[in-house]
Structure formats: structure tokens, C-alpha cells
N, C-alpha and C positions, 0 to 999 in steps of 0.2 A: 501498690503500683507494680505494673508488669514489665519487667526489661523484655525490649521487643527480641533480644537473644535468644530467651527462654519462651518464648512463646513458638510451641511446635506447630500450628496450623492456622491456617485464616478459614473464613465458612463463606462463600462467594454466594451471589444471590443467584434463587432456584427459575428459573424459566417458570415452572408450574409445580403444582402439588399432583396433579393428577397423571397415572403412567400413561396413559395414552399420550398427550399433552406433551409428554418428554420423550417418548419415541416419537413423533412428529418430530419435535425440534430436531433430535440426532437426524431424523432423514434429513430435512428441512437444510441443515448445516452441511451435513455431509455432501447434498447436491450443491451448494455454493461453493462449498471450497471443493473440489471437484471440477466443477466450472473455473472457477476462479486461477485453480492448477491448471486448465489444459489451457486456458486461454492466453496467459501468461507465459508459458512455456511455448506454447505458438509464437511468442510475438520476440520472445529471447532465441527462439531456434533461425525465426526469416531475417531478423536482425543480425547475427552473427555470421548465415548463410548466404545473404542478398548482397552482393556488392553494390547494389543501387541504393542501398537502407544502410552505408557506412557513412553515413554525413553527421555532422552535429548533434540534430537533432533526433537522427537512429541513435545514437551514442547515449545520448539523454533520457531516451524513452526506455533503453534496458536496463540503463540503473533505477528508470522508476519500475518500470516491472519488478524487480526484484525487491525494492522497497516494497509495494504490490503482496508477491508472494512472502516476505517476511512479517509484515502485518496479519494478514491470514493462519501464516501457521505459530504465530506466537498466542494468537484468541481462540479460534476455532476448534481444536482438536480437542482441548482441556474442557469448553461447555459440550464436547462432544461427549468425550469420557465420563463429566456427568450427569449428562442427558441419560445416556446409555444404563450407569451404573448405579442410578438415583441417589447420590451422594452430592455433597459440595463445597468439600474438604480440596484445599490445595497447603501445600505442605509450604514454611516460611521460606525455604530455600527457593523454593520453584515459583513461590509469590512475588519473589524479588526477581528473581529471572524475571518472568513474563511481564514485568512492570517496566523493568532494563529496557528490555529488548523491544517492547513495542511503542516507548518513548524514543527510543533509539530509532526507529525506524517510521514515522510517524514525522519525528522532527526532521530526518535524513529525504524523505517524501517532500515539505514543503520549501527544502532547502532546493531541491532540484526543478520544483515547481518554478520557483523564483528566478531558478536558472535559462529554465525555457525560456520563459517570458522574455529575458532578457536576449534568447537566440530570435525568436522573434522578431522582436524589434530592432534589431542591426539586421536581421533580411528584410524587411520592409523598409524601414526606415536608412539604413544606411546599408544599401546592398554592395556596392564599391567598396566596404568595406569588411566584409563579412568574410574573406578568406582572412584576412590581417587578426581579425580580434577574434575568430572560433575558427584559429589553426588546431591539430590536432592535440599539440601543446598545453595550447592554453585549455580546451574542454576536459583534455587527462585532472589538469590543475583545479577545475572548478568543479567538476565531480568529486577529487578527494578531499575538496574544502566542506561540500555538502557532506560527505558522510564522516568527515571529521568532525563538523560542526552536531552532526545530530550525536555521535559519540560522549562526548565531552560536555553537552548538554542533559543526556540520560544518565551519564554519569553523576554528574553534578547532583539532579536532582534525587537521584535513587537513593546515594551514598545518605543523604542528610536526611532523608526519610526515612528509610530503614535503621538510623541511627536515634533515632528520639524515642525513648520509653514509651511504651502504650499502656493506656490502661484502661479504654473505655470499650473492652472487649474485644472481640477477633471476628465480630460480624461486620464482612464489608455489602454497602448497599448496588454490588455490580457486578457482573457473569463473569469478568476477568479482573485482576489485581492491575486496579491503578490508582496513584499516585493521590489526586485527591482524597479519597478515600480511607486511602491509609492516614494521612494526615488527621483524620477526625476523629481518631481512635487514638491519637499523641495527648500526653498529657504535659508536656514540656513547651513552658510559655515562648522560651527565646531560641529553640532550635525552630518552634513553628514560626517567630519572627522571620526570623533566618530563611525558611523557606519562601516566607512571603516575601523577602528584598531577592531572593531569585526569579521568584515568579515576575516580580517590577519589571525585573531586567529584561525579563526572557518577553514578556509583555511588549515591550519597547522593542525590541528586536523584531519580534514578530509583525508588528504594525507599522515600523520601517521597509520590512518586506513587502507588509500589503501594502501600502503607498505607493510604492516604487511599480509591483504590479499594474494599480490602475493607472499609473502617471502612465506606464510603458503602453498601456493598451489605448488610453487617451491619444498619446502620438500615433500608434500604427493604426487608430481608425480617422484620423486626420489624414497621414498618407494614403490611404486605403481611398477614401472617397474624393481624392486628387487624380489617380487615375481615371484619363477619359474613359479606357474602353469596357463594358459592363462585363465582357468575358475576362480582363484581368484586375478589374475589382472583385469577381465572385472566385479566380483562382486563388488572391491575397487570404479572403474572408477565409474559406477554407481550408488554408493553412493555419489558420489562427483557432478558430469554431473547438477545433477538439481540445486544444489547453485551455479555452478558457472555458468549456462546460467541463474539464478537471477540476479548476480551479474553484469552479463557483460552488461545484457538489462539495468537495474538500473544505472550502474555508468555509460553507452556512452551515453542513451538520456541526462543524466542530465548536464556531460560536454562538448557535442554539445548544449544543450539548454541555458548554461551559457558562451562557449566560443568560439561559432560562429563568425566568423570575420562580422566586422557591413559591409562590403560592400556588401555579400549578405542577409543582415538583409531585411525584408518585411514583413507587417502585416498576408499574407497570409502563408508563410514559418513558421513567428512565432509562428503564433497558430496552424499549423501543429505541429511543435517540442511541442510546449507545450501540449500539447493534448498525446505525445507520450513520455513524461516524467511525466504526472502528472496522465493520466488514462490507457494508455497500461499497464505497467508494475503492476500494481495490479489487473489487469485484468486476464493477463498470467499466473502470479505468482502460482495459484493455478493450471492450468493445465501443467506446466511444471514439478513440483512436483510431479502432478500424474500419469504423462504418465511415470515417471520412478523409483518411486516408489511404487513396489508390494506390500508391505503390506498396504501401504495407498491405493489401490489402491483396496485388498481383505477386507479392514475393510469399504470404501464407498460400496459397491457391496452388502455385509453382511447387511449391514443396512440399503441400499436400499432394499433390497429382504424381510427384515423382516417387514419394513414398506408396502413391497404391500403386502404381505401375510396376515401381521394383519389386514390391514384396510377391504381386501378380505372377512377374518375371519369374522369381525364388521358387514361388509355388509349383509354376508349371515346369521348369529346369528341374527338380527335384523329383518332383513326380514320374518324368521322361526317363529320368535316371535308375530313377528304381524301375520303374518299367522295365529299361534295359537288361539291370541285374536281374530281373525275373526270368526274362529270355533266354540268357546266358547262359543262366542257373539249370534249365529242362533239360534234359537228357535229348540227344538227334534222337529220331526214329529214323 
């Protein structure tokens, strides 16, 4: 039996054998997260920048960005380094990291999902009251419940998996260290109990969330299609359209990735899915946002425009300048 202490490395599963195959991937990767970084960073720059995108749900949307970009850079870089370097060694320390932190951020993601929904439906459904219940107070409060909650959640579950002996090797069947995974390589009957009355809980928590989701989207498409005029039934729908194709990419890859029947289970199907629950969706997330909505959509544009105009500005004021200095510089004739 192996104390998971003394175990120095995990061997994460390889994209491909073949080096073409895995420099593809590196590029492949590197253009997503790439993307994934500017788009992101666009939507946390017009957010913090717009004072028309200081509401609620601007509020909301940059703590999911950054959920967004912390998902990203907890997976990506590491199948990058071994795309690149034909290895697929990740060291115990760095295993438990990357198992933390995108537990941690993953669970901090559908925490705030939940939270939309919930701004959502007090603007449609109870709009008189929507200054009272997502004062700026109370959205401070429900944001660091979300990432408290995903904290103490990736805690929880990390602490007691990284705690149980292994012994059924250090080959994990997935391009990044999670959680399941590890589990299957524990040879300890009643800490893997243990895990599973977490999972229970975490289980029930989770499907208390999705409930409440659909219940909440149940009302605001009941109010939705009470308004007479077709131009602000399609204004409502459009406010709602972008969280819930979040919601539906987020919750299907993650309950096809978790409760795929093992007979079509295969390494290559598996890191598909997982690949499409752990980096598509923070991927999208920012362009599904923007493609429908307008004002985030006028405050990237604005601040795009201003940064090529300025830097224009810079270019041609520096070069005038040194011009100057040139002239200055020549001797009268």
C-alpha cells in the first residue's frame, strides 16, 4: 500500500502518441486560451470602465469572468506544457493544486450562475422591487457567499481525497487532476465512504440549485409572455437568452461528463467530454454574453475605439516630437 504522501507524481492521460498530434493540441490550446484571455479580459475591462455596465448583473458577470479565466488557467497551461514537452507527469503537490483550484472555481461558477438567475427573475418578475433586494449591499453579500461556498466546498472535498492512501497506481484516466479520479486509485474503504456522503450532500445542493433555476425561468417565461407588446416581450427574452444558453452549456457537458453510462466510457470519448466541460464553456461564456448583449457590447466597442484612437494619438505626438528634436538638433545654415 502506497501513502498518497510519498507518492511523488501523478501520469495524467496523453492527448495522442503521435508528435504531430501534440503539437496541434499545444497550438489548438494555446489559441483557446488565448481567446479565452482576451475575451474575458475585454468583458472585466468594459465592466469596471462603463458606468452604464455598473448594475447587478455587470456586477455578476465579472465575477463569472473570472471564474471564466481561473478555470482556464488552472487546465490549460499544464496540457499545454505537456503537449509541448511530450511528458505527463504532474508532480503530487501541483496535482492537489490544480484539483483545489478548479473545484474551487467551477463550484464558485455555478454558485453565481444561480445567482443570476435569481437577478433575473426579480427584473422580470418583480421589477418594483429590484432596487430593494439587489441593492448594492446585498449583491457584495451574494457574491462572497458564491465564492465562499465554492471555497469550502473544494476544500472539503480536496482535503479528504488527498488524505486517503492509494494504491492502485498514479495513472490518472484525464489531461488534468480531478477529483474523481483520484478516488479510484484510494484503497481505503471508509474515507472513500466518506467521500461519497460528500458527494450526497454536494449532490442535493446542486439539484436544489437546478430546481430553483428552472422554477425561476418557469416564472419569468410566464411573465415574459404576459406582456402585450411583442417589442418588450423580445427586450425581456433577451435579457434572459444569454444566462440561460450559460446555463444549459454548463449544466449538460457537466451531467453527461459525470453520468455517462460506463458502456460507452473510452479514453478518447472521455477527454472529449472533458475537454468540453472543463474548457468550452469558459471559453463561450464571454461571447454568448456579448453577442446579445447591447450595452456590453457598446461599452467593448467604446473602449476598443478609444484605446486605437489614443494609442494613434501617442504614436503621432511622439513622432512630431522627435521630428522636432531633429530640427532643433541641425546646425542654422
Amino acid at each position: 500500500m502506497a501513502n498518497s504522501s510519498s507518492m511523488p507524481q501523478f501520469l495524467l492521460l496523453a492527448f495522442a502518441d503521435r508528435r504531430e498530434l501534440q503539437l496541434l493540441h499545444f497550438w489548438l490550446f494555446l489559441a483557446i486560451s488565448l481567446a479565452a484571455l482576451l475575451a474575458n479580459g475585454l468583458i472585466l475591462s468594459a465592466v469596471a470602465c462603463d458606468h452604464h455596465l455598473h448594475t447587478p448583473m455587470g456586477f455578476f458577470l465579472l465575477n463569472l469572468s473570472l471564474t471564466d479565466l481561473g478555470c482556464i488557467c488552472t487546465t490549460v497551461p499544464k496540457a499545454m506544457h505537456n503537449s509541448l514537452w511530450d511528458t505527463t507527469a504532474i508532480s503530487y503537490a501541483g496535482c492537489a493544486a490544480q484539483a483545489f483550484f478548479f473545484l474551487f472555481f467551477i463550484s464558485a461558477e455555478f454558485s453565481l450562475l444561480t445567482i443570476m438567475c435569481y437577478d433575473r427573475y426579480v427584473a422580470i418578475c418583480k421589477p418594483l422591487h429590484y432596487g430593494t433586494l439587489l441593492g448594492s449591499r446585498a449583491c457584495a453579500h451574494m457574491a462572497a457567499a458564491a465564492w465562499a461556498t465554492g471555497f469550502l466546498y473544494s476544500l472539503l472535498h480536496t482535503a479528504n481525497t488527498f488524505s486517503l492512501p492509494l494504491c492502485q497506481g498514479n495513472a490518472l484516466g484525464q489531461f488534468f487532476c480531478e477529483l474523481p479520479h483520484i478516488l479510484k486509485l484510494s484503497c481505503s474503504h471508509s474515507g472513500y465512504l466518506r467521500e461519497i456522503g460528500l458527494v450526497g450532500v454536494s449532490a442535493c445542493l446542486i439539484f436544489g440549485c437546478f430546481v430553483f433555476i428552472v422554477f425561476s425561468y418557469v416564472q419569468i417565461f410566464r411573465a415574459v409572455l404576459r406582456i402585450p407588446s411583442q417589442q418588450g416581450r423580445h427586450k425581456a427574452f433577451s435579457t434572459c437568452l444569454p444566462h440561460l444558453a450559460v446555463v444549459s452549456v454548463f449544466v449538460s457537458t457537466g451531467f453527461f461528463s459525470q453520468l455517462k453510462p460506463p458502456s460507452i466510457s473510452s479514453p478518447s470519448l472521455d477527454l472529449v467530454v472533458s475537454v468540453l466541460y472543463s474548457v468550452v464553456p469558459p471559453s463561450l461564456n464571454p461571447l454568448i454574453y456579448s453577442l446579445r448583449n447591447q450595452e456590453l457590447k457598446d461599452a467593448i466597442r467604446k473602449m476598443m475605439t478609444g484605446c486605437f484612437s489614443g494609442g494613434v494619438t501617442c504614436l503621432f505626438s511622439s513622432a512630431q516630437h522627435s521630428l522636432c528634436n531633429h530640427l532643433l538638433a541641425q546646425p542654422a545654415s
